[in-house]
PyMOL commands that place a pseudoatom at each C-alpha (Angstrom):
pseudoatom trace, name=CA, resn=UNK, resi=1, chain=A, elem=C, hetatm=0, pos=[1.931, 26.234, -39.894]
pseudoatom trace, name=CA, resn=UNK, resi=2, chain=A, elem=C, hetatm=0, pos=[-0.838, 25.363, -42.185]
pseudoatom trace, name=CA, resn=UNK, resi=3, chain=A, elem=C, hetatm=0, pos=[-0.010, 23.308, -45.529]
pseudoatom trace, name=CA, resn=UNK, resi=4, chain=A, elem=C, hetatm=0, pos=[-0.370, 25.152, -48.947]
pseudoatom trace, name=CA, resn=UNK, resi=5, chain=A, elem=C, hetatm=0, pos=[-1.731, 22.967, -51.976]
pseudoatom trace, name=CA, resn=UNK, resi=6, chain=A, elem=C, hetatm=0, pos=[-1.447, 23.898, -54.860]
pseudoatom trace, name=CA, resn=UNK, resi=7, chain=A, elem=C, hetatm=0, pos=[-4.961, 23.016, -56.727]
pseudoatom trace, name=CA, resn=UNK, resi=8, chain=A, elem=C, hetatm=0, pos=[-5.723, 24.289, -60.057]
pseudoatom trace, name=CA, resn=UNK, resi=9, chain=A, elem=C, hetatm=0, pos=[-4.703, 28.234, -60.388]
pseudoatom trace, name=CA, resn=UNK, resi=10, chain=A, elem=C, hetatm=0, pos=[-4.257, 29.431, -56.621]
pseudoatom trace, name=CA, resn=UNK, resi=11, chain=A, elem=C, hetatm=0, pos=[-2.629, 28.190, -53.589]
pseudoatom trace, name=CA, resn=UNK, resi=12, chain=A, elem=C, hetatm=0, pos=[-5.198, 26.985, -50.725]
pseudoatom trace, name=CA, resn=UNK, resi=13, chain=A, elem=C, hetatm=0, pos=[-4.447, 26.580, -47.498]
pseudoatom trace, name=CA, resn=UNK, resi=14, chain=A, elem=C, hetatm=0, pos=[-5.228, 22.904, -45.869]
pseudoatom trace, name=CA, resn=UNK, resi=15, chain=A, elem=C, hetatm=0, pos=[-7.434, 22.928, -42.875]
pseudoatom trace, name=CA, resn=UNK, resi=16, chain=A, elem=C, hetatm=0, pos=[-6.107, 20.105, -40.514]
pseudoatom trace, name=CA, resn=UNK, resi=17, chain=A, elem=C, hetatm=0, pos=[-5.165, 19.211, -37.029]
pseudoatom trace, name=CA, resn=UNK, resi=18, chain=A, elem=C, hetatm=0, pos=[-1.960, 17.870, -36.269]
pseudoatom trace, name=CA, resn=UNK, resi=19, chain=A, elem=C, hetatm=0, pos=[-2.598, 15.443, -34.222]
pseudoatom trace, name=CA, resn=UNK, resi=20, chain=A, elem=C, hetatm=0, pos=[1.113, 14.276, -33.241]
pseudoatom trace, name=CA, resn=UNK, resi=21, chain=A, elem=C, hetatm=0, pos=[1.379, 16.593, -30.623]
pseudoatom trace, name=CA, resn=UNK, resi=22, chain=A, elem=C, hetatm=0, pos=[-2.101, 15.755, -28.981]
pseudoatom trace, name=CA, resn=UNK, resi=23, chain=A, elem=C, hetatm=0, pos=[-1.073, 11.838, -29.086]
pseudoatom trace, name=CA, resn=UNK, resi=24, chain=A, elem=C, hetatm=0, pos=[2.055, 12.938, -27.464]
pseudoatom trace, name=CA, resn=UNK, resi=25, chain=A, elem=C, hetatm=0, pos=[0.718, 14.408, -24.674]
pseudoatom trace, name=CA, resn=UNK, resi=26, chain=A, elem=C, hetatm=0, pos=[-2.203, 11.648, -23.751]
pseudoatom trace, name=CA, resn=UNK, resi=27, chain=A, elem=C, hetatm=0, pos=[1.027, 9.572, -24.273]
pseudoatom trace, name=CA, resn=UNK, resi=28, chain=A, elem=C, hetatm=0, pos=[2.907, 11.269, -21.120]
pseudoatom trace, name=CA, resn=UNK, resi=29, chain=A, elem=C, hetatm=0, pos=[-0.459, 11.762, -19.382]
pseudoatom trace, name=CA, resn=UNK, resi=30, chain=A, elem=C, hetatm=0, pos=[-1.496, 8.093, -19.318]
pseudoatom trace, name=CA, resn=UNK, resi=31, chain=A, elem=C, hetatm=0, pos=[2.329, 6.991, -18.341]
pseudoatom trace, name=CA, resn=UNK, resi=32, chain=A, elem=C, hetatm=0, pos=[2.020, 9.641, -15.417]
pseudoatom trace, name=CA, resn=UNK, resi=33, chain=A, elem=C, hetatm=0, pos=[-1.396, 8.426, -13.964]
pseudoatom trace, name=CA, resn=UNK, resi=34, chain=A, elem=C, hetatm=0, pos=[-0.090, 5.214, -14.765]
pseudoatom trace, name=CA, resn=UNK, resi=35, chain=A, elem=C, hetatm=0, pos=[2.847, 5.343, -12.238]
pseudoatom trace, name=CA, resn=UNK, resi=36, chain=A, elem=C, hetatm=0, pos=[0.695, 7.622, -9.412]
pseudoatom trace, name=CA, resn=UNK, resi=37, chain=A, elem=C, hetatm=0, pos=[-2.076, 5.227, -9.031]
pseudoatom trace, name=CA, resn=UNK, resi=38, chain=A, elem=C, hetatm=0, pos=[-3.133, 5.399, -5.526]
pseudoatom trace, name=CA, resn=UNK, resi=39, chain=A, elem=C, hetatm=0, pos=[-3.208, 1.842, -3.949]
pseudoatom trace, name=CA, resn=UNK, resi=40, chain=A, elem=C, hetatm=0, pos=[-5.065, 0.602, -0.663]
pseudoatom trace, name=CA, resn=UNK, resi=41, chain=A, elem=C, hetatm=0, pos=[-3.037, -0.620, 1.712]
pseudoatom trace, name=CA, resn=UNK, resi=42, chain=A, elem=C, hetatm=0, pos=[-3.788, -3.358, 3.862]
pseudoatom trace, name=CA, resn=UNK, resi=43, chain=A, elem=C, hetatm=0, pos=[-2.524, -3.336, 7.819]
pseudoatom trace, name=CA, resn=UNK, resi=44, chain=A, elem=C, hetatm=0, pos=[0.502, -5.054, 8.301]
pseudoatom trace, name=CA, resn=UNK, resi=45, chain=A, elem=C, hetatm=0, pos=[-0.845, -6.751, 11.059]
pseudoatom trace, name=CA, resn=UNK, resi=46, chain=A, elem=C, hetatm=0, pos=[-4.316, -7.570, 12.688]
pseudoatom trace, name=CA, resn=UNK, resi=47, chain=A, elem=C, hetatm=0, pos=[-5.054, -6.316, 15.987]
pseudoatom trace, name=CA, resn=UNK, resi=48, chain=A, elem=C, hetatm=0, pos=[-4.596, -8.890, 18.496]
pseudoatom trace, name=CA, resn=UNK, resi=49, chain=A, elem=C, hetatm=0, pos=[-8.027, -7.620, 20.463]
pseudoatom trace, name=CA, resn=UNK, resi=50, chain=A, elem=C, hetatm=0, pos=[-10.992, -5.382, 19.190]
pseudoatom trace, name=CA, resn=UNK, resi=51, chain=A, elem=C, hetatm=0, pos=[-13.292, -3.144, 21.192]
pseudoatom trace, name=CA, resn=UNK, resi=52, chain=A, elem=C, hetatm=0, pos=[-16.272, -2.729, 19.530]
pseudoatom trace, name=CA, resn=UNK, resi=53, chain=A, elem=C, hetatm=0, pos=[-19.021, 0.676, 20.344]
pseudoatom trace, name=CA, resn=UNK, resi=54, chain=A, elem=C, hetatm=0, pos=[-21.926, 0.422, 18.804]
pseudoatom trace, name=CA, resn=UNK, resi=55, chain=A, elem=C, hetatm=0, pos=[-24.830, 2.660, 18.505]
pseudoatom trace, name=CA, resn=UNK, resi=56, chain=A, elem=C, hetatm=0, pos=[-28.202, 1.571, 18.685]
pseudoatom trace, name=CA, resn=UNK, resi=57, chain=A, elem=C, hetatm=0, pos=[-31.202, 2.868, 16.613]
pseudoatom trace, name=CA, resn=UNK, resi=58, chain=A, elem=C, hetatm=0, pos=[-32.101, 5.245, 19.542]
pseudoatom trace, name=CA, resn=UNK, resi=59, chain=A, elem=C, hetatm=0, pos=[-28.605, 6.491, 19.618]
pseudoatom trace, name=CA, resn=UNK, resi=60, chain=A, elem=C, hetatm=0, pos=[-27.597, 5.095, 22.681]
pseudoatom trace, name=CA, resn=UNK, resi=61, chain=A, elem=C, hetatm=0, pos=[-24.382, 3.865, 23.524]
pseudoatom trace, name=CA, resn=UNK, resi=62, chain=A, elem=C, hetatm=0, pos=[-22.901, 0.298, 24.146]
pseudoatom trace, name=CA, resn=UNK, resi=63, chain=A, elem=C, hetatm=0, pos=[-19.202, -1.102, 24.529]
pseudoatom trace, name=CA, resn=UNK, resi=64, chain=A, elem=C, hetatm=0, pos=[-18.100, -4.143, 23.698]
pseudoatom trace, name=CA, resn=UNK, resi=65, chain=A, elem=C, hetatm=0, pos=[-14.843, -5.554, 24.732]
pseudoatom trace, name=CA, resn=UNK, resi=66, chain=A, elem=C, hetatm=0, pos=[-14.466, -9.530, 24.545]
pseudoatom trace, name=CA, resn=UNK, resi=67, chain=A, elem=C, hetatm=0, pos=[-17.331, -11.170, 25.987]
pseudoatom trace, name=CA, resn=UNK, resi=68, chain=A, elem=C, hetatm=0, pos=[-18.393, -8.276, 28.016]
pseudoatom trace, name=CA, resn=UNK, resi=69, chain=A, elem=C, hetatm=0, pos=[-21.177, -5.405, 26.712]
pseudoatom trace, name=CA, resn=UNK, resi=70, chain=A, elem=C, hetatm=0, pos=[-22.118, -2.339, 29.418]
pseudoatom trace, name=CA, resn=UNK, resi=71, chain=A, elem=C, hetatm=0, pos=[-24.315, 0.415, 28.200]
pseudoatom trace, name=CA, resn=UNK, resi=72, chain=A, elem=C, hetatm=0, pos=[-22.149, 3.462, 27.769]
pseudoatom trace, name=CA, resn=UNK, resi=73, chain=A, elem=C, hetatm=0, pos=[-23.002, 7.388, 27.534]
pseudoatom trace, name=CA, resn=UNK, resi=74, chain=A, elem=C, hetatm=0, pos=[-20.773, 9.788, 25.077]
pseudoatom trace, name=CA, resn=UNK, resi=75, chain=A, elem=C, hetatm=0, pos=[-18.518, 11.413, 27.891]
pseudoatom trace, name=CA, resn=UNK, resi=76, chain=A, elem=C, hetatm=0, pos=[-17.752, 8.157, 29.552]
pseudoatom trace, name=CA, resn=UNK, resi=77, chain=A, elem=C, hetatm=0, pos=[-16.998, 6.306, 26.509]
pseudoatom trace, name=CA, resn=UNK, resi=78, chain=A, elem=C, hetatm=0, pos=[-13.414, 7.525, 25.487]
pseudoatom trace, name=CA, resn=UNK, resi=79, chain=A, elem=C, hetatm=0, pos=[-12.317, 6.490, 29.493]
pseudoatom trace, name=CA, resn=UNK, resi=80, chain=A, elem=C, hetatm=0, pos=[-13.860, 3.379, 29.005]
pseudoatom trace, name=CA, resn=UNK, resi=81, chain=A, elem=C, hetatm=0, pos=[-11.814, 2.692, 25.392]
pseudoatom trace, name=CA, resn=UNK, resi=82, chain=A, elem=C, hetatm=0, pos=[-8.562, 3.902, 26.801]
pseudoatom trace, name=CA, resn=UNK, resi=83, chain=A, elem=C, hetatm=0, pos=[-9.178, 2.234, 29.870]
pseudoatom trace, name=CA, resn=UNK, resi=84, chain=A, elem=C, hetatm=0, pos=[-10.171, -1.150, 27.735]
pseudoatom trace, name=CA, resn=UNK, resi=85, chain=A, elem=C, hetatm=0, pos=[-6.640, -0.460, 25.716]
pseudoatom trace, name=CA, resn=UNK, resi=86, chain=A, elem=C, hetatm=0, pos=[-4.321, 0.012, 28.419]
pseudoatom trace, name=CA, resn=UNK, resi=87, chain=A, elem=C, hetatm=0, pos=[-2.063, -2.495, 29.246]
pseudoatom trace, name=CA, resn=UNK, resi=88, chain=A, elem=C, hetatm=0, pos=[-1.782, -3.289, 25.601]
pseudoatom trace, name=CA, resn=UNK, resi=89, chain=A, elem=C, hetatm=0, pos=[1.391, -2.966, 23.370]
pseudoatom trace, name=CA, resn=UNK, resi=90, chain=A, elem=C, hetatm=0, pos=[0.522, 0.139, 21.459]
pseudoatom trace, name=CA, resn=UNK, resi=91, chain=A, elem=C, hetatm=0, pos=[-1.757, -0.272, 18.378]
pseudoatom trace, name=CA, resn=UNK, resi=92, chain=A, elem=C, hetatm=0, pos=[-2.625, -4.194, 18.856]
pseudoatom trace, name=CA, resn=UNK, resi=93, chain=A, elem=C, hetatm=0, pos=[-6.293, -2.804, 20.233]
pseudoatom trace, name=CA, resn=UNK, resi=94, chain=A, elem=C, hetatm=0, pos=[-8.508, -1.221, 17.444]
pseudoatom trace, name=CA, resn=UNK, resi=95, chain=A, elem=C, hetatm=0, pos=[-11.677, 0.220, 18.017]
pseudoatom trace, name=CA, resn=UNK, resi=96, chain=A, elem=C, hetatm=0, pos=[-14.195, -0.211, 15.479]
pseudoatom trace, name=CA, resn=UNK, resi=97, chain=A, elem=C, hetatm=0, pos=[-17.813, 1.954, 15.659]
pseudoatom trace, name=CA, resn=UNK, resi=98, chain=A, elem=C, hetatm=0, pos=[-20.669, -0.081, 14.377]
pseudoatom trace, name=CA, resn=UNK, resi=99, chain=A, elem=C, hetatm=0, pos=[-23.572, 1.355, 14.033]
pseudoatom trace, name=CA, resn=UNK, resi=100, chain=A, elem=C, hetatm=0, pos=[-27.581, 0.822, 13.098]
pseudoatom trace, name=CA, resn=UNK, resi=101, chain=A, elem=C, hetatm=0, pos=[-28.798, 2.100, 9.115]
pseudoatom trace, name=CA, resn=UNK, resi=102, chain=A, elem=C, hetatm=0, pos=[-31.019, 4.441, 10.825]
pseudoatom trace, name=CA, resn=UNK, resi=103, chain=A, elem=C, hetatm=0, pos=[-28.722, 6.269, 12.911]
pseudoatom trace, name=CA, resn=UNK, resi=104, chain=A, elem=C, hetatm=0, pos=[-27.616, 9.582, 12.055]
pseudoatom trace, name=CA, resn=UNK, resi=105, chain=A, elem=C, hetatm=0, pos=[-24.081, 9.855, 10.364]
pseudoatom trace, name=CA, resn=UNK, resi=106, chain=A, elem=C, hetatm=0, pos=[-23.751, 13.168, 12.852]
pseudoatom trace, name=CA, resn=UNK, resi=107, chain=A, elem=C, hetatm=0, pos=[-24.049, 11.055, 15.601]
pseudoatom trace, name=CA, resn=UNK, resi=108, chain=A, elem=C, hetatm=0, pos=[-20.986, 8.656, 14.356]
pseudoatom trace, name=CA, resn=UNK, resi=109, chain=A, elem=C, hetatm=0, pos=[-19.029, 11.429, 13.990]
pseudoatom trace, name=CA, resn=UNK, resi=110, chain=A, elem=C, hetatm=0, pos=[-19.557, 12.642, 17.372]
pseudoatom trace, name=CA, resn=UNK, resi=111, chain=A, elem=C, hetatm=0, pos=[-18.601, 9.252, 18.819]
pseudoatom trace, name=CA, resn=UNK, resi=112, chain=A, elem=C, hetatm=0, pos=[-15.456, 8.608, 16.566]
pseudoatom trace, name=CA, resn=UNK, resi=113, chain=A, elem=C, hetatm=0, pos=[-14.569, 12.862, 17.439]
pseudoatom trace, name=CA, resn=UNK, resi=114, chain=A, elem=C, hetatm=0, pos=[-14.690, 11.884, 21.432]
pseudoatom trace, name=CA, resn=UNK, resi=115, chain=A, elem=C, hetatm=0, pos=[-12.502, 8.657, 20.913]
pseudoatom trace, name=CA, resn=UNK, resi=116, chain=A, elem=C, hetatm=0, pos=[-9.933, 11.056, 18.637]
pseudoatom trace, name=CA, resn=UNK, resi=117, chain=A, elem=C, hetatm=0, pos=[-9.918, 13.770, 20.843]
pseudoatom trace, name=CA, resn=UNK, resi=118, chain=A, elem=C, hetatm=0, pos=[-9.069, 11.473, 23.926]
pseudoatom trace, name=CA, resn=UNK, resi=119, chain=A, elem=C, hetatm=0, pos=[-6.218, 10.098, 22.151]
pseudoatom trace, name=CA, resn=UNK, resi=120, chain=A, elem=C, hetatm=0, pos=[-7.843, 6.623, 21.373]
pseudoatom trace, name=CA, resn=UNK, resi=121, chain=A, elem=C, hetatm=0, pos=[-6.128, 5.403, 18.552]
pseudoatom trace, name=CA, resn=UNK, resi=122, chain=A, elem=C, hetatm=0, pos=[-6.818, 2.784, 15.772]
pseudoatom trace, name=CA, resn=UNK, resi=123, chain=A, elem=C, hetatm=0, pos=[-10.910, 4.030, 15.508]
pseudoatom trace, name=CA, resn=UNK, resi=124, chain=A, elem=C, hetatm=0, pos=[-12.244, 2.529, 12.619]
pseudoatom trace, name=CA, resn=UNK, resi=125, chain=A, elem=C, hetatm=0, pos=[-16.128, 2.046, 10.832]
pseudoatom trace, name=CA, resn=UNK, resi=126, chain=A, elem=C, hetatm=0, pos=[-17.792, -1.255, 10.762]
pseudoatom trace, name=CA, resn=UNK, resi=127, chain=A, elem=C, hetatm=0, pos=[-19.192, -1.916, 7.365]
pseudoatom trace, name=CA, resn=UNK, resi=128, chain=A, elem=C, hetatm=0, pos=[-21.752, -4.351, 6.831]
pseudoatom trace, name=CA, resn=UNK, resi=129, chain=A, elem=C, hetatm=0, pos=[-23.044, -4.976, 3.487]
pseudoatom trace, name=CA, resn=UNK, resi=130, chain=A, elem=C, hetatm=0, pos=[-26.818, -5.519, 2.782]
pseudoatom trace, name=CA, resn=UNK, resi=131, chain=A, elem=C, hetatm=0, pos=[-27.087, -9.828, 1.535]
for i in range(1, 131): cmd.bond("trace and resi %d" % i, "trace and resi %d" % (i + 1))
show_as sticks, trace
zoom trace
């Protein structure tokens, strides 16, 4: 309800926000993010072994598992993975994609699709930052 002043012979009304309820409001808004931040969680635990695929500037295919590399093509690398991963206590084996700048992202997602698909689990990216 807007204030009345009285001001020489009439009554005016005053123009104002009330700004109480707005600062109220931010007040409840800023607690709530406050409390649903969401956080990044780190793994509990490292893998004990990591099988590496990477894709070359020409696309093709490579796998990587210890000391070993063999050139790989799309349908054979999700056997190759699971076969590289069995034997292993369930998730102590992660897979990480690396791949070249140049590459294109649709190919990644092709590669980490196949591993999904074939139940390969623990795929991750590898990130590599430019010095």
């Amino acid at each position: 309800m807007p204030h009345v002043a009285a001001r020489g012979r009439g009554r005016r009304t005053m123009n104002e926000i009330n700004m109480v309820p707005f600062i109220d409001v931010m007040l409840v808004l800023l607690i709530i993010f406050m409390v649903d931040l969401p956080s990044v969680g780190k793994a509990s635990k490292q893998p004990d072994q990591v099988v590496q695929v990477i894709v070359a500037k020409d696309e093709t295919l490579q796998l990587k598992s210890g000391d070993k590399t063999l050139p790989m093509n799309l349908k054979d690398i999700a056997p190759a993975v699971l076969r590289a991963q069995s034997g292993q206590v369930a998730g102590s084996v992660a897979v990480v994609i690396s791949a070249d700048r140049s590459v294109k992202y649709e190919t990644v997602v092709k590669v980490m699709d196949t591993l999904q698909r074939a139940g390969v689990q623990r795929v991750g990216l590898s990130v590599q930052l430019a010095p």
